[in-house]
C-alpha positions as a printed NumPy array, in Angstrom:
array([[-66.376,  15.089, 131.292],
       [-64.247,  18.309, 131.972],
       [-61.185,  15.988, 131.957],
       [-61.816,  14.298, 128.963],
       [-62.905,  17.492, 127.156],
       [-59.353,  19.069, 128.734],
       [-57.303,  16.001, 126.711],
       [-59.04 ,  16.388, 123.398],
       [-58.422,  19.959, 123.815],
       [-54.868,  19.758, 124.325],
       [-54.409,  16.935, 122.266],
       [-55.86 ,  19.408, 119.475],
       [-53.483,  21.873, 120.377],
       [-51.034,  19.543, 119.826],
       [-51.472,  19.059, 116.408],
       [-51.793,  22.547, 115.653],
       [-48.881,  23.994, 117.492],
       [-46.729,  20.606, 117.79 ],
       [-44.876,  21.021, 113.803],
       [-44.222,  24.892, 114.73 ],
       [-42.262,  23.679, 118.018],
       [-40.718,  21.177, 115.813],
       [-39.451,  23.628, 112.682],
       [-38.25 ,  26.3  , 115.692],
       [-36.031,  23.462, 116.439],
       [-34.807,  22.145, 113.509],
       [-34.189,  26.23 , 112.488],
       [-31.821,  26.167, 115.003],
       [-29.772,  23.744, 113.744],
       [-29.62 ,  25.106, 109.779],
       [-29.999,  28.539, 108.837],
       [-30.524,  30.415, 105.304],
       [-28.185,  32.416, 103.512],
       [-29.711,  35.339, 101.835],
       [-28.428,  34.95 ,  98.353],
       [-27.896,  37.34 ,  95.819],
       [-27.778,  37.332,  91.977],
       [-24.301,  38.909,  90.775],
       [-26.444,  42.182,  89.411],
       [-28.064,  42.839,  93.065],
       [-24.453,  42.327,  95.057],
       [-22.589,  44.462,  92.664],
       [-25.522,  47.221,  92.791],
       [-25.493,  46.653,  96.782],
       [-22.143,  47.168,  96.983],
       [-22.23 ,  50.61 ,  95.262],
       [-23.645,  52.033,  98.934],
       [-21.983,  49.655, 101.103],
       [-18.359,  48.257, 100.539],
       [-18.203,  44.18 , 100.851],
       [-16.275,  41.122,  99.417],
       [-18.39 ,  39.346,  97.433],
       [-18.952,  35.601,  98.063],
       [-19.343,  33.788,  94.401],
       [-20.893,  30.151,  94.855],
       [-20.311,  29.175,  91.371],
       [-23.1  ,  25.622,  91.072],
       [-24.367,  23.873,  88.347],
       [-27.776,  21.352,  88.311],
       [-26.367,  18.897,  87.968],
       [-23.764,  18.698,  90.616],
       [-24.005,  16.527,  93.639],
       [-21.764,  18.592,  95.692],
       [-22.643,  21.395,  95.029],
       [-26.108,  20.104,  96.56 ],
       [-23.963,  18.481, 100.059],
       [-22.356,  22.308, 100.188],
       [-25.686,  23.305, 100.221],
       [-27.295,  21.173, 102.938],
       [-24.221,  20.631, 104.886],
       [-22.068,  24.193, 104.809],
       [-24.358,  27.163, 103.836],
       [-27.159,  25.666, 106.08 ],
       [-24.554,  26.186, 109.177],
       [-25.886,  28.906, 111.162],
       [-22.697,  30.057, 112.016],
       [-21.519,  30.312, 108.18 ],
       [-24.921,  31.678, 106.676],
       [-24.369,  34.702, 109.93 ],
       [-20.716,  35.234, 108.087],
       [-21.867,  34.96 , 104.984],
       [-25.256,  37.442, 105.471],
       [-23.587,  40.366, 107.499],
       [-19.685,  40.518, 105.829],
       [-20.224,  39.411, 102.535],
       [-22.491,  39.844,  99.799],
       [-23.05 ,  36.595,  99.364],
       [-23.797,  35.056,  95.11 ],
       [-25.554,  31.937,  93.674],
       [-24.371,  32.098,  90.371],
       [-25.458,  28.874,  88.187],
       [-22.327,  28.142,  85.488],
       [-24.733,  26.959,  82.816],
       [-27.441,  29.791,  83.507],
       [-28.61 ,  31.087,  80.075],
       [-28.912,  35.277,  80.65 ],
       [-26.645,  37.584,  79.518],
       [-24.741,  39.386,  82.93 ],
       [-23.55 ,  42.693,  82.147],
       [-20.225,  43.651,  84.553],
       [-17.773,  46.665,  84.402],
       [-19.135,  47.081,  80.791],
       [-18.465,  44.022,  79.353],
       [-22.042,  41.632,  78.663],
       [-20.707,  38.137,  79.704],
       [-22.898,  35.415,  78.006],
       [-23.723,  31.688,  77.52 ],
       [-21.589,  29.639,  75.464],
       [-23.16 ,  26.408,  74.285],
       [-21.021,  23.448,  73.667],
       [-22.246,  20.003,  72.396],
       [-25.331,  19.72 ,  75.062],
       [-23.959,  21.89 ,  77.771],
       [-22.015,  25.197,  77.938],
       [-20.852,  27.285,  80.277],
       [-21.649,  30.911,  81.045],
       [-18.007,  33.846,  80.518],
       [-19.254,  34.476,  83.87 ],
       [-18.241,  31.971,  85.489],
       [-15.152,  31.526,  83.619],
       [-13.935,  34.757,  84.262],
       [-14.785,  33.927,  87.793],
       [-13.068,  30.543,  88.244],
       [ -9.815,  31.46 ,  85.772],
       [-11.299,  29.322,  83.072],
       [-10.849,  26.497,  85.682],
       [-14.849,  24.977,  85.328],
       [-14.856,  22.449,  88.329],
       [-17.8  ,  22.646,  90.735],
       [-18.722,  23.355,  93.39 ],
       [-16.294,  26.209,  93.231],
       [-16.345,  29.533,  95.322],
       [-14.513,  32.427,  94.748],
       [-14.084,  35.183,  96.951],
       [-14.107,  38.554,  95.048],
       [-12.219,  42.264,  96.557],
       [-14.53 ,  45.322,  97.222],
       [-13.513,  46.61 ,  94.02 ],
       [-13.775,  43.864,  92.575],
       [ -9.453,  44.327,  91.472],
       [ -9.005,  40.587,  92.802],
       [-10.998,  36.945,  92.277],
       [ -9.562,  33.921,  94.094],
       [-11.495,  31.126,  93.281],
       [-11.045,  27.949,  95.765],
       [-12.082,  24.5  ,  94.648],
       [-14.141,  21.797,  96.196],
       [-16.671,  20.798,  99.063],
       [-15.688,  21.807, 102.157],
       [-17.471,  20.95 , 105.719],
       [-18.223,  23.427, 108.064],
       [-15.353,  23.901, 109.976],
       [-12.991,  23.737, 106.628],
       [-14.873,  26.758, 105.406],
       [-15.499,  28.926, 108.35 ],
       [-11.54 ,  29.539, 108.634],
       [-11.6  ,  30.257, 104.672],
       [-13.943,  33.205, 105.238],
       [-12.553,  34.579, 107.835],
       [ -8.846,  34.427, 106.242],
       [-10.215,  36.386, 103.149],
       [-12.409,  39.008, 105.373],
       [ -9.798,  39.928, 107.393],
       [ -7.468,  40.092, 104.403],
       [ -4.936,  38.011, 105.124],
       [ -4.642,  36.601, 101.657],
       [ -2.987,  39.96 , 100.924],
       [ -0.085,  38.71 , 102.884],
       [  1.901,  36.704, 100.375],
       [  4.18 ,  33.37 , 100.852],
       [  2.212,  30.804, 103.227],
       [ -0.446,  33.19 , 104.174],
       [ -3.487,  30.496, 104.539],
       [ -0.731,  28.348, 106.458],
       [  0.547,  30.751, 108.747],
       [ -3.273,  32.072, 109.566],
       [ -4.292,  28.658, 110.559],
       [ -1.69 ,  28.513, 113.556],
       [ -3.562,  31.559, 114.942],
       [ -7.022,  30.535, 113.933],
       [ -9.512,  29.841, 116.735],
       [-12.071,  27.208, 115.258],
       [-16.058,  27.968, 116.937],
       [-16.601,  24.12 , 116.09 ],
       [-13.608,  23.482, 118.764],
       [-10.676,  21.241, 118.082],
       [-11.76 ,  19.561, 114.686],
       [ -9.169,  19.595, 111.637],
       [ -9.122,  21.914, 109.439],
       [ -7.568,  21.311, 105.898],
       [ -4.37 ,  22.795, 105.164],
       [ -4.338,  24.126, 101.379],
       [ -0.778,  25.029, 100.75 ],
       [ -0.217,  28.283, 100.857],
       [ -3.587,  30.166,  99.893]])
């Protein structure tokens, strides 16, 4: 009786504490970034002095949703990302007016769409997503960078920008990737000529 009693018991347990043990894990393997709109990082950054990291997305864009669930759910980029950066979800097609360095950046409908000055400004009036763009303390400097990229083709972009070696000039991104030590070990990384 005890021994039966002992197996519902645990097998109650179970069932309560079972999807907890289960979440822990799967926690380990993604992680969140704590995003930012553009108003809160540039107000943040009035106290404390940080690049900001611009995820420029739209709805509609199925990469944009793999960059999500791939590369800023790596614990080891959302870390980066949380602590060095102030890190930006800014949607391209978002409707409300941004106001930045006095200048009230808006939504400009075309046909169906639009896109938001925003993020025109912040890709060079280059509109291709998913784009990020990596933006100076002082916001003097905005190099926007193109595309999906995995994990381990991201990490080394983060780090090349936070230590400021895009500052360098000439083959800068090339020449930092012979020095570069990967954390996801020997895995490629992409070369992208001379950023």
């Amino acid at each position: 009786m005890i021994n039966h009693f002992m197996k519902k018991s645990i097998g109650f347990l179970l069932l309560l504490v079972g999807p907890a043990i289960f979440a822990q894990t799967d926690q380990a393997k993604t992680a969140t970034v704590n995003w930012l709109t553009f108003e809160q990082a540039v107000e943040r950054s009035k106290t404390e002095k940080r690049k900001l990291f611009v995820d420029v997305y739209t709805d509609w864009c199925g990469w944009c949703k793999v960059m999500d669930k791939n590369t800023f759910a790596d614990p080891t980029i959302a870390k980066i990302l949380n602590e060095k950066y102030y890190p930006v979800k800014f949607n391209a097609e978002q409707r409300e007016d941004v106001v930045f360095q006095g200048t009230t950046f808006k939504f400009i409908a075309q046909g169906n769409s639009g896109a938001h000055q925003l993020a025109a400004a912040l890709l060079n009036n280059q509109l291709s997503y998913p784009t990020v763009t990596f933006m100076e303390e002082d916001y003097s400097g905005v190099y926007p960078i193109p595309g999906y990229r995995k994990p381990e083709e991201f990490h080394p972009l983060l780090i090349f920008f936070l230590a400021n070696e895009h500052k360098k000039g000439g083959n800068a991104y090339a020449d930092f990737l012979k020095t570069y030590q990967s954390p996801y070990g020997a895995q490629s990384v992409k070369q992208e000529g001379g950023r």
